[in-house]
Every structure is written in C-alpha cells, then in structure tokens.
N, C-alpha and C positions, 0 to 999 in steps of 0.2 A: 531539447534534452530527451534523450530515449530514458524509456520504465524496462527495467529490467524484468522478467518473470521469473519466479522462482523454477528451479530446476523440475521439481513434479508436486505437480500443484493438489494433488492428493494429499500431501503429506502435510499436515500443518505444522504440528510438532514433532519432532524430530527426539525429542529427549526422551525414554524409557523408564523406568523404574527396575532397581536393582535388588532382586531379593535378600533378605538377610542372611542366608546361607552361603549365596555366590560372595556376598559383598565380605563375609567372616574368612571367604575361604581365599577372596584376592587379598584384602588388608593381614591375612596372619604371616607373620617374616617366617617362621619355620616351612609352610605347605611351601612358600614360593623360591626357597634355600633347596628342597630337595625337587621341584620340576626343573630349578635351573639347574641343578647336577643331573637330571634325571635328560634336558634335554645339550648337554654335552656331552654324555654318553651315546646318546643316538645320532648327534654329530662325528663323533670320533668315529664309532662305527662304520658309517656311510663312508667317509671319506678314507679312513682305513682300508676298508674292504673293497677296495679298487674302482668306486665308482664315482673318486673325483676327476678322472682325465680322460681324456678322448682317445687317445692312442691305444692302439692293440697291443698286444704283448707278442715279442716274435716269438 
C-alpha cells in the first residue's frame, strides 16, 4: 500500500481566518444584489462592444 504525501508539505493548514468586515460584506444580500448587477453590466459591455467573436468585420 503506497502513503500518499500531501501536495506541499509546508502547508499544514490550509483554513484562514476571515475578518469581520470581509465576512459582513460577503454575508450582506444587498452588497452582493448590486456586484452581481454590477458584474452583468461589465459582461454585457464586453460582449456588446465587439469583443465576443473572432471574425473581422468586412
């Protein structure tokens, strides 16, 4: 039976600590209602503004 090693053996734990302002500002329904309106706008843009397809324009 082979022993596996762990991927990088520096690393013992892996979990972080999340501070109370990041954690206020992932958990609030409002902040994350207007990045996801905020980040369909920068989709619509991009793909609007001609730089979803390969082809040249004659």
């Amino acid at each position: 039976m082979a022993i596996t090693k762990p991927i990088n053996p520096k690393i013992k734990n892996m979990t972080r600590r999340i501070s109370k302002s990041k954690r206020f500002y992932m958990m609030n329904p409002i902040v994350q209602f207007f990045k996801f309106i905020w980040l369909g706008i920068k989709i619509m843009l991009i793909v609007a503004g001609g730089h979803g397809g390969t082809r040249k324009a004659a």
